[in-house]
N, C-alpha and C positions, 0 to 999 in steps of 0.2 A: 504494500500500500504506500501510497505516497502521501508525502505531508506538506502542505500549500503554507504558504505565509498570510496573514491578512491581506496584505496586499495583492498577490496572486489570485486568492479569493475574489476579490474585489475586481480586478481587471478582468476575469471569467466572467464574473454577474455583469459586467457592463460588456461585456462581449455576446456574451448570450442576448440581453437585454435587445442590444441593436442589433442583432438578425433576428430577430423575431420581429419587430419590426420591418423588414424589409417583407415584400409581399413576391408571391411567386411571380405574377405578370411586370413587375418591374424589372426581376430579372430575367424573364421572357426578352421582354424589351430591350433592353440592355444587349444580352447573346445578338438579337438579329440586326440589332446597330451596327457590334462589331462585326460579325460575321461581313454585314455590309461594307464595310469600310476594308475586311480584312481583302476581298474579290478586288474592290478596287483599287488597291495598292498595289495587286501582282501585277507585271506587265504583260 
């Protein structure tokens, strides 16, 4: 097992906190931006 500091704690719950936050079609959205961007970079 492993043993976290408060702090480590801390930065998990706020990690956790803000992807939960993020909703699936944003990063739907997001993927098909780059994806777009990434087609027209190649030459």
């Amino acid at each position: 097992m492993i043993t976290l500091s408060d702090d480590e704690v801390a930065l998990i719950r706020a990690l956790l906190t803000a992807l939960r936050g993020i909703k699936v079609r944003d990063i739907d959205k997001a993927l098909v931006i780059l994806a777009k961007a990434d087609r027209g970079a190649k030459p």
